[in-house]
mmCIF file as Biopython writes it, N, C-alpha, C and O atoms, coordinates in Angstrom:
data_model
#
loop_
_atom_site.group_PDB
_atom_site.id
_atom_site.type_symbol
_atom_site.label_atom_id
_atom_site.label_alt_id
_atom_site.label_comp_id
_atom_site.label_asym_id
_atom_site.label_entity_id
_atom_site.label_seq_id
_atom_site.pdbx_PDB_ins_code
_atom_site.Cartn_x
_atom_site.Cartn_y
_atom_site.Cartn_z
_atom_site.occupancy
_atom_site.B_iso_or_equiv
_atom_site.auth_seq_id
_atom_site.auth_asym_id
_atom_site.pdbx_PDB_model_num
ATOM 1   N N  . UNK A ? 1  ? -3.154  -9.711 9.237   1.0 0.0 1  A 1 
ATOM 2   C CA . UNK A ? 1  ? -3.577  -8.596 8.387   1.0 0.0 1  A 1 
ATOM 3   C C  . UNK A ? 1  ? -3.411  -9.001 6.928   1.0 0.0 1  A 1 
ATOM 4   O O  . UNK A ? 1  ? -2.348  -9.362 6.423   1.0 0.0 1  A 1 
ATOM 5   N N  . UNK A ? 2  ? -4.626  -8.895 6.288   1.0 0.0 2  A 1 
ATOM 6   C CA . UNK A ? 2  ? -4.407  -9.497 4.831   1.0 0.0 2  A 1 
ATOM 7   C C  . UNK A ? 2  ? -4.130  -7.844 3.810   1.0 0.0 2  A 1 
ATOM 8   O O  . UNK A ? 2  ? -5.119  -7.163 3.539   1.0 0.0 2  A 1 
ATOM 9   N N  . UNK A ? 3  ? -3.025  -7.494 3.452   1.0 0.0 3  A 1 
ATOM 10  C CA . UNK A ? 3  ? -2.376  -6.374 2.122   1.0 0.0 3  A 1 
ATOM 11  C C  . UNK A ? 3  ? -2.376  -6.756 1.113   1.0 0.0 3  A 1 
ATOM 12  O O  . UNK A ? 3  ? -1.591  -7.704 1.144   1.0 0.0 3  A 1 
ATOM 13  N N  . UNK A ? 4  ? -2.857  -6.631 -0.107  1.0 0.0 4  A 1 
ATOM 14  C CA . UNK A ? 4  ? -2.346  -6.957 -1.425  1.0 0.0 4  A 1 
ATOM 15  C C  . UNK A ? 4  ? -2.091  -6.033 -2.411  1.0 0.0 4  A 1 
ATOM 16  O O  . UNK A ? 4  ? -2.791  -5.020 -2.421  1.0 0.0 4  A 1 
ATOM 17  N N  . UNK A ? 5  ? -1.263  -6.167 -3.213  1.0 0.0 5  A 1 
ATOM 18  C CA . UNK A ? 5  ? -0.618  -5.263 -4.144  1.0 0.0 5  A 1 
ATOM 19  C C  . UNK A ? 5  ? -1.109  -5.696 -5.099  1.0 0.0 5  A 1 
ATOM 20  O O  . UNK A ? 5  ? -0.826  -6.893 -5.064  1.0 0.0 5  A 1 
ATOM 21  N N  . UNK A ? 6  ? -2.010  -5.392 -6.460  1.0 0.0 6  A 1 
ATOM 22  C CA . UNK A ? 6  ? -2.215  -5.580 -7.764  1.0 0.0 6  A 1 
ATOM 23  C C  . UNK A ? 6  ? -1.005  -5.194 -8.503  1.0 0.0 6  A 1 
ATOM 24  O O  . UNK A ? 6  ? -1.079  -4.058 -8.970  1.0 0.0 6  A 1 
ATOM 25  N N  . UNK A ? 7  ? 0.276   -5.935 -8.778  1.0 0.0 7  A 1 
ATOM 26  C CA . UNK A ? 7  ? 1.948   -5.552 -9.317  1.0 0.0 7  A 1 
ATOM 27  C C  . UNK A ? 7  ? 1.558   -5.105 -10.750 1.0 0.0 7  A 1 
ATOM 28  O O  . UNK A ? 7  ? 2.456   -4.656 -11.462 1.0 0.0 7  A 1 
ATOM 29  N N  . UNK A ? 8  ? 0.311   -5.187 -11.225 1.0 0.0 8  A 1 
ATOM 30  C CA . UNK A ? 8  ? 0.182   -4.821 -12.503 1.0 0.0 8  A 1 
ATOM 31  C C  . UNK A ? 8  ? -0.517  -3.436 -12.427 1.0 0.0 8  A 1 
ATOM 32  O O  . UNK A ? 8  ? -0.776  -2.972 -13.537 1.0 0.0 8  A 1 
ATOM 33  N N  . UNK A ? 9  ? -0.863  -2.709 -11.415 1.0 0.0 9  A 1 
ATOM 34  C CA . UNK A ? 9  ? -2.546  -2.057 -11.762 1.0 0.0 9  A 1 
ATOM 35  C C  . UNK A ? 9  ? -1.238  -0.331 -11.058 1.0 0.0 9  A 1 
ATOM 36  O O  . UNK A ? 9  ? -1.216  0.876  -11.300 1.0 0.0 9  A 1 
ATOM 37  N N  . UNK A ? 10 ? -0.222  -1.508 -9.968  1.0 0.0 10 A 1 
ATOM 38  C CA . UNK A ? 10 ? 0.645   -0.397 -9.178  1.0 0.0 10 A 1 
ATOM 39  C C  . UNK A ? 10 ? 2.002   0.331  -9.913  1.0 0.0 10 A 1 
ATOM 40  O O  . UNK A ? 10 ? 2.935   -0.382 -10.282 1.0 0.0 10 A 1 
ATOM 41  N N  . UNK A ? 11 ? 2.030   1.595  -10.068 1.0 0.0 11 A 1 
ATOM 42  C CA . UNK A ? 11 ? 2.951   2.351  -11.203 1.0 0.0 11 A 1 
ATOM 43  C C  . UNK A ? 11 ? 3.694   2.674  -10.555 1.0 0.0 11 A 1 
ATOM 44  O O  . UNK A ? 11 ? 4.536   3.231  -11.260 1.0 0.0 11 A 1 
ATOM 45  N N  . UNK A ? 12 ? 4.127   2.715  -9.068  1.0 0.0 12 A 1 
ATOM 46  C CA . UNK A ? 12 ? 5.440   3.229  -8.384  1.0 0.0 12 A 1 
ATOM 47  C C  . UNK A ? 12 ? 5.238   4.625  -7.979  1.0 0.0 12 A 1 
ATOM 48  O O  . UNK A ? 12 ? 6.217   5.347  -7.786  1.0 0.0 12 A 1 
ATOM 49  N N  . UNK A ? 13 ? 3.772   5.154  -7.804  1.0 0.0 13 A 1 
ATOM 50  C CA . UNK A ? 13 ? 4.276   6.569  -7.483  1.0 0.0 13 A 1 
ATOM 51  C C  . UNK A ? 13 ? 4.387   6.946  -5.912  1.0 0.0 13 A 1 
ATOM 52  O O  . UNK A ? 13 ? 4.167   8.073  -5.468  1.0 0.0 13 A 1 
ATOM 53  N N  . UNK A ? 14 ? 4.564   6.416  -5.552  1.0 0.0 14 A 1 
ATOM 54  C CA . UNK A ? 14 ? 4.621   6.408  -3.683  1.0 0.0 14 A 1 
ATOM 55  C C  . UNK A ? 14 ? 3.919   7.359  -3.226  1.0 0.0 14 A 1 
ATOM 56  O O  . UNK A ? 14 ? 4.313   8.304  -2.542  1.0 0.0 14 A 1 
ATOM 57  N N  . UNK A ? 15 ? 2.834   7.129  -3.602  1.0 0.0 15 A 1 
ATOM 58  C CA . UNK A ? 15 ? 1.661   7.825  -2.435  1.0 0.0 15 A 1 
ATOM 59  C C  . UNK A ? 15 ? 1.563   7.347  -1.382  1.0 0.0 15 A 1 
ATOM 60  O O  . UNK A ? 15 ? 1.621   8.055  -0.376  1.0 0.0 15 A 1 
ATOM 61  N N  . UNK A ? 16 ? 1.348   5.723  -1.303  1.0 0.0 16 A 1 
ATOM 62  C CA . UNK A ? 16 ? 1.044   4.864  -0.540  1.0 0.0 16 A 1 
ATOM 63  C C  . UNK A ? 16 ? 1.848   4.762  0.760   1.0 0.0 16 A 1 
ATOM 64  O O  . UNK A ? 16 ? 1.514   4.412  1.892   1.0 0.0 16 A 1 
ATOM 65  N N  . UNK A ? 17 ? 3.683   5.417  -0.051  1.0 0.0 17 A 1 
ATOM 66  C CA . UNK A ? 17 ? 4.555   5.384  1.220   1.0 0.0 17 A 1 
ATOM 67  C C  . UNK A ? 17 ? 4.472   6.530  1.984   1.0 0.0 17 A 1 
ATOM 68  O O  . UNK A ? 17 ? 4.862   6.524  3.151   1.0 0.0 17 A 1 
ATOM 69  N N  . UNK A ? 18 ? 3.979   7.577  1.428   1.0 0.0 18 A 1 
ATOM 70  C CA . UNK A ? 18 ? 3.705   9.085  1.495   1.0 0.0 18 A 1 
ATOM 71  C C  . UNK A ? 18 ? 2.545   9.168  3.016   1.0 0.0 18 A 1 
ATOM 72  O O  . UNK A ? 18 ? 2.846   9.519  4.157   1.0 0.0 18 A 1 
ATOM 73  N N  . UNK A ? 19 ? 1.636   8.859  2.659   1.0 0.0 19 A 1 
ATOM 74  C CA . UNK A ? 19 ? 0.139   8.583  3.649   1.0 0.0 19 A 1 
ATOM 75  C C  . UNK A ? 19 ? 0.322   7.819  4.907   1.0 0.0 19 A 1 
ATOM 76  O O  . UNK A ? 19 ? -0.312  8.005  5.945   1.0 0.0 19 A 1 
ATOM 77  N N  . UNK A ? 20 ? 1.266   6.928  4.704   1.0 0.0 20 A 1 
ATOM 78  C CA . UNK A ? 20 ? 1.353   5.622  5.541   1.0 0.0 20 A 1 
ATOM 79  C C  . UNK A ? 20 ? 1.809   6.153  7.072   1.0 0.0 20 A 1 
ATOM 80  O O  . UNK A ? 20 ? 2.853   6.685  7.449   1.0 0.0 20 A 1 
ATOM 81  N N  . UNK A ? 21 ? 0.724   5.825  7.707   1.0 0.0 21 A 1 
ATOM 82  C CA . UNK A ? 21 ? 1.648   6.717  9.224   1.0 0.0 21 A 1 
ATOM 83  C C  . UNK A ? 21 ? 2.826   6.137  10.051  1.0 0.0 21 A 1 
ATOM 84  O O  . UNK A ? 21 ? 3.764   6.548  10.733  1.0 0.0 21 A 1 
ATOM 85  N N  . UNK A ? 22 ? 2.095   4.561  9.487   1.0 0.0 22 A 1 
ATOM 86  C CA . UNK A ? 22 ? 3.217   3.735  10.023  1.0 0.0 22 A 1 
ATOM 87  C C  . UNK A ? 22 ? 4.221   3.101  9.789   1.0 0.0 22 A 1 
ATOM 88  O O  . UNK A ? 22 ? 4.779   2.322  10.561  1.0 0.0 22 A 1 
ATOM 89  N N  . UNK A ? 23 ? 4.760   3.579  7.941   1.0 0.0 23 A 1 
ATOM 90  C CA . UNK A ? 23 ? 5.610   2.986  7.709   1.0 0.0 23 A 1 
ATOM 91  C C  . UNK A ? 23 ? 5.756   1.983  7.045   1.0 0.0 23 A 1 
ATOM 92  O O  . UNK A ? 23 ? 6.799   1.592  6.521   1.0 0.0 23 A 1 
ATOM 93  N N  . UNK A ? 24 ? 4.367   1.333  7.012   1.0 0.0 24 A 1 
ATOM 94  C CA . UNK A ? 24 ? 3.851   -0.109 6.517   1.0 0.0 24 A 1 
ATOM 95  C C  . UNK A ? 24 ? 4.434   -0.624 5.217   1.0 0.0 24 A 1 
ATOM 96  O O  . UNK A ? 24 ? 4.601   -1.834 5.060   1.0 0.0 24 A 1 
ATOM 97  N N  . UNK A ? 25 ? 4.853   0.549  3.968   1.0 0.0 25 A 1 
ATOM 98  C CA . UNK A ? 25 ? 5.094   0.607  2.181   1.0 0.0 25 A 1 
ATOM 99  C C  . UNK A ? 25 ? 6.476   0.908  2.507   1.0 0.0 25 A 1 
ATOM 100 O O  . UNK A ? 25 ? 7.056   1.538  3.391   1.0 0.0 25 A 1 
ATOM 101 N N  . UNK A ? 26 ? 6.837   0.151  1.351   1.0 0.0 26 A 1 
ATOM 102 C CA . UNK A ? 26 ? 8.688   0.360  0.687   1.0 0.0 26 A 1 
ATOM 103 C C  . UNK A ? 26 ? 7.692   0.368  -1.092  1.0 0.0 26 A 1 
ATOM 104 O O  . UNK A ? 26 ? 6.540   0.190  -1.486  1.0 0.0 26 A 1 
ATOM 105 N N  . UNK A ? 27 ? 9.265   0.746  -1.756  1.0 0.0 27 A 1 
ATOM 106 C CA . UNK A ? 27 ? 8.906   0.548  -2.811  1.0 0.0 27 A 1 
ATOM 107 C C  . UNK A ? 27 ? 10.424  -0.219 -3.289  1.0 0.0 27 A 1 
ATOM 108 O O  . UNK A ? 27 ? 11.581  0.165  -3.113  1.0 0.0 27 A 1 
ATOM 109 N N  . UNK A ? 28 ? 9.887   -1.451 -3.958  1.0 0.0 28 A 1 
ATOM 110 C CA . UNK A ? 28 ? 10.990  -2.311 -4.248  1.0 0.0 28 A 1 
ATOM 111 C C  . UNK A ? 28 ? 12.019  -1.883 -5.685  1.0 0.0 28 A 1 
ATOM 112 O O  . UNK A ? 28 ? 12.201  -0.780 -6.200  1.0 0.0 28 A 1 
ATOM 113 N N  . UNK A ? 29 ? 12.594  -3.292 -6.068  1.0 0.0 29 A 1 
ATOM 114 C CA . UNK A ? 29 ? 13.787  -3.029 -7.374  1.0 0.0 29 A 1 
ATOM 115 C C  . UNK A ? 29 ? 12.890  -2.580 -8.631  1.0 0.0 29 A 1 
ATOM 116 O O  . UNK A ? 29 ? 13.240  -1.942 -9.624  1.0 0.0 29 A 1 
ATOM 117 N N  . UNK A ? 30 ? 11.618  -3.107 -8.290  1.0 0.0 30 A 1 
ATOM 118 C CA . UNK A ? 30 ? 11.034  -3.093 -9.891  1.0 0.0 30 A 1 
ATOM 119 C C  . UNK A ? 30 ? 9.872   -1.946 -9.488  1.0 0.0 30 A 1 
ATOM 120 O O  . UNK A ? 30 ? 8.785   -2.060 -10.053 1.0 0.0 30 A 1 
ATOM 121 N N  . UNK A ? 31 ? 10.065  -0.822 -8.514  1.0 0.0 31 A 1 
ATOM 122 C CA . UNK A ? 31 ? 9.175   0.357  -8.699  1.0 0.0 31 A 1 
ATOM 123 C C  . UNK A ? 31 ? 8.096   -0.378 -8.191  1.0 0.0 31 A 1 
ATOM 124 O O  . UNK A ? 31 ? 7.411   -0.518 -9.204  1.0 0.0 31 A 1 
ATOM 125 N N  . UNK A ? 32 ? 7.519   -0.921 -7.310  1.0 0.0 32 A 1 
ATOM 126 C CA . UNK A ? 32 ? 6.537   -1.304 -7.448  1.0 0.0 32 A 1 
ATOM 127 C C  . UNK A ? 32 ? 5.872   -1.358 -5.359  1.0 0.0 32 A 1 
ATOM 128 O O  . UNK A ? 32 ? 6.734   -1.515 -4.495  1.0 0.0 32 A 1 
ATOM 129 N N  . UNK A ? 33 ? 4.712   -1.240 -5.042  1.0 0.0 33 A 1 
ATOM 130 C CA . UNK A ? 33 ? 4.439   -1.009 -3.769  1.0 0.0 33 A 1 
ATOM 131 C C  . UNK A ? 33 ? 4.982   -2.312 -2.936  1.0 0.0 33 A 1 
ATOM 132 O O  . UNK A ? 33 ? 5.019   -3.394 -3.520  1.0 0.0 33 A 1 
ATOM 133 N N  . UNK A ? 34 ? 5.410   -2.206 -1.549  1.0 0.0 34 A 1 
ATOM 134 C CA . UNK A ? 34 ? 5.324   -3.808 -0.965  1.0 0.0 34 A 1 
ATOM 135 C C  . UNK A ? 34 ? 5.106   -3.006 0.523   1.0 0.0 34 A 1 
ATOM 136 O O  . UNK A ? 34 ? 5.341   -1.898 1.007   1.0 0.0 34 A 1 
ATOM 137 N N  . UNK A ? 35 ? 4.543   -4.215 0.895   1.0 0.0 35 A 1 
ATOM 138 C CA . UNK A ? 35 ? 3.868   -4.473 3.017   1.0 0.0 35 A 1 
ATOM 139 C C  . UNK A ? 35 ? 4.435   -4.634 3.115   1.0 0.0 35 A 1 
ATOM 140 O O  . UNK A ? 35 ? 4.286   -5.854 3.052   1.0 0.0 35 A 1 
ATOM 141 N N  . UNK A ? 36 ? 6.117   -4.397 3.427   1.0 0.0 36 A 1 
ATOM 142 C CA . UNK A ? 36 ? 7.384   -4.195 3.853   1.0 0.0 36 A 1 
ATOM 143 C C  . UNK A ? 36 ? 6.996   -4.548 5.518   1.0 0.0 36 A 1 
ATOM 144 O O  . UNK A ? 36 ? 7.433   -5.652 5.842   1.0 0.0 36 A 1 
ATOM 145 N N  . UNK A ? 37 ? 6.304   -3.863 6.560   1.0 0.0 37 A 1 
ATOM 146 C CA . UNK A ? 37 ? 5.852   -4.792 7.329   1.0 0.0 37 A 1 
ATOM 147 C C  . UNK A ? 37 ? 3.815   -3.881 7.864   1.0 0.0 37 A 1 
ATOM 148 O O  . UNK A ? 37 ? 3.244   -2.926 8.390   1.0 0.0 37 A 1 
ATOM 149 N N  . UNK A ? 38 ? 3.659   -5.129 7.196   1.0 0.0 38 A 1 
ATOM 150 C CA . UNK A ? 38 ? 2.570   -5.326 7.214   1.0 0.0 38 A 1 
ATOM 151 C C  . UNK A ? 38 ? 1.499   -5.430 9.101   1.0 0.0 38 A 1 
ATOM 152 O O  . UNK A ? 38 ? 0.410   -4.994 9.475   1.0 0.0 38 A 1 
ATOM 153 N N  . UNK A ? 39 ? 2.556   -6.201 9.726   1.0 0.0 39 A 1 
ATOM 154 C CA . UNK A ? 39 ? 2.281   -6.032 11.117  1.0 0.0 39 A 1 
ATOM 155 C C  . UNK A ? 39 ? 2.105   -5.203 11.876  1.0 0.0 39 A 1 
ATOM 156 O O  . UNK A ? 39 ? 1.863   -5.340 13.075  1.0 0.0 39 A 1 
ATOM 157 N N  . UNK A ? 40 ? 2.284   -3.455 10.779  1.0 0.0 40 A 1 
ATOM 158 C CA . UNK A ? 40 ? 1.823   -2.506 11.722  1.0 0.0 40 A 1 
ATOM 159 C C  . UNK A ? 40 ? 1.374   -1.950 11.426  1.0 0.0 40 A 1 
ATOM 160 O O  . UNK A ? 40 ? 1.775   -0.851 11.809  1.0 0.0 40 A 1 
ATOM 161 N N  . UNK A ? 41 ? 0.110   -1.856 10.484  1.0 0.0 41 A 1 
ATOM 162 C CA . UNK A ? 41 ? -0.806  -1.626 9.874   1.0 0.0 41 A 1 
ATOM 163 C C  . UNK A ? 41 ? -2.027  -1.590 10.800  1.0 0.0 41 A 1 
ATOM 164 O O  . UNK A ? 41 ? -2.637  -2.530 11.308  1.0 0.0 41 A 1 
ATOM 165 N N  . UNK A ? 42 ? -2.244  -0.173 10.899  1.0 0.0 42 A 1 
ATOM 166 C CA . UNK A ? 42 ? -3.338  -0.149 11.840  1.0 0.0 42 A 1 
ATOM 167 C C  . UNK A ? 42 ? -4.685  -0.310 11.153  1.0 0.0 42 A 1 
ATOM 168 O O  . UNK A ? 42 ? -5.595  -0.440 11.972  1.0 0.0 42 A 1 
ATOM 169 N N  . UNK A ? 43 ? -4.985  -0.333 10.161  1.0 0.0 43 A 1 
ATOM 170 C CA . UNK A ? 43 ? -6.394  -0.590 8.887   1.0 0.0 43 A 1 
ATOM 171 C C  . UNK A ? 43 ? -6.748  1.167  8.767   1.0 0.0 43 A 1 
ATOM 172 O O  . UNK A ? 43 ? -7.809  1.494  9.297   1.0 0.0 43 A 1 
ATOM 173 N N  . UNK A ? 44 ? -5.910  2.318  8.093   1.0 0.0 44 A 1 
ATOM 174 C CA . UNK A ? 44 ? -6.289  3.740  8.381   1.0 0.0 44 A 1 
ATOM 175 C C  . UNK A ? 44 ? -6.611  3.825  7.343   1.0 0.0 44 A 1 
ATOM 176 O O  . UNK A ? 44 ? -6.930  4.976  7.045   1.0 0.0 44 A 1 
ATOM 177 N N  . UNK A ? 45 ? -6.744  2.709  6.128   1.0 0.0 45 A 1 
ATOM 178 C CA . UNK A ? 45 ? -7.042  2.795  5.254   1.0 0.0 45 A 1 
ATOM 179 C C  . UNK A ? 45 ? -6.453  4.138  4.384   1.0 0.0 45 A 1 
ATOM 180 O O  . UNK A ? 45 ? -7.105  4.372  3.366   1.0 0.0 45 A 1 
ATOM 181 N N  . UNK A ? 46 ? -5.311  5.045  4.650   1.0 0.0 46 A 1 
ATOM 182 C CA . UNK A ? 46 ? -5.097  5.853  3.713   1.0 0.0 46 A 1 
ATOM 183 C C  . UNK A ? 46 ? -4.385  5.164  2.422   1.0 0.0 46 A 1 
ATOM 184 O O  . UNK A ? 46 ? -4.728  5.434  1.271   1.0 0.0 46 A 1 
ATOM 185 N N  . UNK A ? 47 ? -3.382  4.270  2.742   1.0 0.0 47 A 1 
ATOM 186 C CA . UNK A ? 47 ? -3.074  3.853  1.211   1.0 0.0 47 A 1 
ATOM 187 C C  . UNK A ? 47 ? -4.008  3.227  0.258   1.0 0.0 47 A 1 
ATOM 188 O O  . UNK A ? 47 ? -3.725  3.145  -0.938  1.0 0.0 47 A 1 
ATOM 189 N N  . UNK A ? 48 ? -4.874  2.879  0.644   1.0 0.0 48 A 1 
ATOM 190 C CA . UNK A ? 48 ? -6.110  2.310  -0.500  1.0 0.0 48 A 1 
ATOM 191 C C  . UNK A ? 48 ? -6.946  3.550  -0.840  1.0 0.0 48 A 1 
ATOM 192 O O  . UNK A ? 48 ? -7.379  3.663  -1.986  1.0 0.0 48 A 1 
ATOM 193 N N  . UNK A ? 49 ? -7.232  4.605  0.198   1.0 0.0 49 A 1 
ATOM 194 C CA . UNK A ? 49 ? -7.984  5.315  -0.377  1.0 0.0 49 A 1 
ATOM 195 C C  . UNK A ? 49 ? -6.716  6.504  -1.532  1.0 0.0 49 A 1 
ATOM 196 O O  . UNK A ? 49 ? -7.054  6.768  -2.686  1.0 0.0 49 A 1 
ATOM 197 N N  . UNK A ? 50 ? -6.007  6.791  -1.223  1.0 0.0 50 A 1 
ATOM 198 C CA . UNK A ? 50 ? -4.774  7.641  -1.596  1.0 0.0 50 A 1 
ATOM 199 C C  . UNK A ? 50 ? -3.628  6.727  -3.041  1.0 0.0 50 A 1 
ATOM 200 O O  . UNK A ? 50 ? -2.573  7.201  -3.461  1.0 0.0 50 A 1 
ATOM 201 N N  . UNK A ? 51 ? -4.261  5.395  -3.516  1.0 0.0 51 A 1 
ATOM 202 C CA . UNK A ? 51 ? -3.910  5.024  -4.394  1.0 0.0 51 A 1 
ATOM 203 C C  . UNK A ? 51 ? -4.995  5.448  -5.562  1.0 0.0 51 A 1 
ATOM 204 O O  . UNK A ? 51 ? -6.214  5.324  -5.440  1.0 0.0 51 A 1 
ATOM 205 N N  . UNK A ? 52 ? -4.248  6.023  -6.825  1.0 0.0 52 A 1 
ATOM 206 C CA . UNK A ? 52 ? -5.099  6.733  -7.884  1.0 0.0 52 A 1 
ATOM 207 C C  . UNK A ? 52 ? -5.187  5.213  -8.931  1.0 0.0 52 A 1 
ATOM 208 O O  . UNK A ? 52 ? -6.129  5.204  -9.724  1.0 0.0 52 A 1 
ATOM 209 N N  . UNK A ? 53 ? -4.308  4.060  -8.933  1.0 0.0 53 A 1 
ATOM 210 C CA . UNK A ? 53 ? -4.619  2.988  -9.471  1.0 0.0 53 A 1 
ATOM 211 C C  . UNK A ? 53 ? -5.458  1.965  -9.221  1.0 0.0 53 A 1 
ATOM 212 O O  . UNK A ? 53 ? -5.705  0.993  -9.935  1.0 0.0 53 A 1 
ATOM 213 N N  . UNK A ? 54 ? -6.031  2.353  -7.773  1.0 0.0 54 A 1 
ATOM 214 C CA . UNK A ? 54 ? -6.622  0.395  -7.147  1.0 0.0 54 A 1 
ATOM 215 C C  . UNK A ? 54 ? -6.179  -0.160 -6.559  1.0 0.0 54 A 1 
ATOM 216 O O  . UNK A ? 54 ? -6.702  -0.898 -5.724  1.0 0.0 54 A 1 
ATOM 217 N N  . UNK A ? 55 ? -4.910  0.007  -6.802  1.0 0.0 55 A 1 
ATOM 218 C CA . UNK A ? 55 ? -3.722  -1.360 -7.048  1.0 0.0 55 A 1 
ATOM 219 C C  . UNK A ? 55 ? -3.821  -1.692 -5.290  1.0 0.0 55 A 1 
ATOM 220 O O  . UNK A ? 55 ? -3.352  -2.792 -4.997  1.0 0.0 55 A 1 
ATOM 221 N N  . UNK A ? 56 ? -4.305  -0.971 -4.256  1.0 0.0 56 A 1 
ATOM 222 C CA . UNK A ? 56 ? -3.769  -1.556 -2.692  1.0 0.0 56 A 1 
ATOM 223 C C  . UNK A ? 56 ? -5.365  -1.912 -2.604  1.0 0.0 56 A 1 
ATOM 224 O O  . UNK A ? 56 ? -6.296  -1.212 -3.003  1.0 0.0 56 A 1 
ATOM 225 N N  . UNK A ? 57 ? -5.429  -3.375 -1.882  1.0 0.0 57 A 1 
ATOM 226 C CA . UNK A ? 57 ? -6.494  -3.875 -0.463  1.0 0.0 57 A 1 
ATOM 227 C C  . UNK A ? 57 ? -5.647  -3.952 0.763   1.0 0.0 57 A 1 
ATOM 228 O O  . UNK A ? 57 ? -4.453  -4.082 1.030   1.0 0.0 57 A 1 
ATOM 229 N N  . UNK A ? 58 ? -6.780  -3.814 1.391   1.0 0.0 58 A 1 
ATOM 230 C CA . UNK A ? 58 ? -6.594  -3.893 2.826   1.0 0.0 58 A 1 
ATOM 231 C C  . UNK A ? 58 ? -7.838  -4.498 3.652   1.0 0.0 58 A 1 
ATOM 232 O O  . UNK A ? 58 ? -8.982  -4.096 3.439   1.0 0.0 58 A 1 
ATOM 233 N N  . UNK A ? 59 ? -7.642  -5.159 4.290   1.0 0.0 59 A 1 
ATOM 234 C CA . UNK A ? 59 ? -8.828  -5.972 4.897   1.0 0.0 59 A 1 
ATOM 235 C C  . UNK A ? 59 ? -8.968  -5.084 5.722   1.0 0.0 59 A 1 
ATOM 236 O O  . UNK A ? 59 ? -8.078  -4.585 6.410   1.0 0.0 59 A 1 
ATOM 237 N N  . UNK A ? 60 ? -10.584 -4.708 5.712   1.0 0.0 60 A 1 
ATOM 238 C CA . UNK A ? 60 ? -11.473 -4.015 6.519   1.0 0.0 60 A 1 
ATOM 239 C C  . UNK A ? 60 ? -11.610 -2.308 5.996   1.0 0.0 60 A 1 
ATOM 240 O O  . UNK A ? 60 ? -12.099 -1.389 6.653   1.0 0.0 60 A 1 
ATOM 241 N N  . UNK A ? 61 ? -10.995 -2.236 4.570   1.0 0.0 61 A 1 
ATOM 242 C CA . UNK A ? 61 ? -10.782 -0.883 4.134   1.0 0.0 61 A 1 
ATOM 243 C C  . UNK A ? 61 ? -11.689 -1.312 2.680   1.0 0.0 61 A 1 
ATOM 244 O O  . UNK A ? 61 ? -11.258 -2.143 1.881   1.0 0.0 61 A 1 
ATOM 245 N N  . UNK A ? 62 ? -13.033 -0.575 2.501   1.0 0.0 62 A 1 
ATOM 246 C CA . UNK A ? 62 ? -13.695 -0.880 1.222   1.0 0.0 62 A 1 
ATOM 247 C C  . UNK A ? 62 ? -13.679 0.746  0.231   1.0 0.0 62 A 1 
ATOM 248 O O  . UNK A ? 62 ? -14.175 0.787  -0.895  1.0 0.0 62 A 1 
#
C-alpha cells in the first residue's frame, strides 16, 4: 500500500485520525499525520478526501 504525507502541506488537525476506520493515522512529536500502520488500510479513501490541506495520497484514492 503506497500512503504519503506532504509534512509540509499537513497542519496536525486530525481529521485524518478522526475518519480512519481502521486506525491507519497517529499523529507524531512534530503534530504532523503518519501511516502508523499502513497495512490496514483498506483504500476508503476517507483521509484524502477529509484532508482540507492535500497533504494525504493514497494509492487508488484520486
Amino acid at each position: 500500500m503506497d500512503i504519503a504525507v506532504n509534512r509540509d502541506k499537513c497542519d496536525g488537525c486530525g481529521e485524518c485520525v478522526s475518519v480512519c476506520p481502521n486506525d491507519v493515522w497517529e499523529l507524531d512529536d512534530e503534530n504532523k499525520a503518519v501511516p502508523v500502520r499502513a497495512e490496514d488500510c483498506e483504500q476508503c479513501c476517507s483521509c484524502v478526501e477529509s484532508c482540507p490541506n492535500e497533504a494525504i495520497t493514497v494509492e487508488g484514492c484520486e
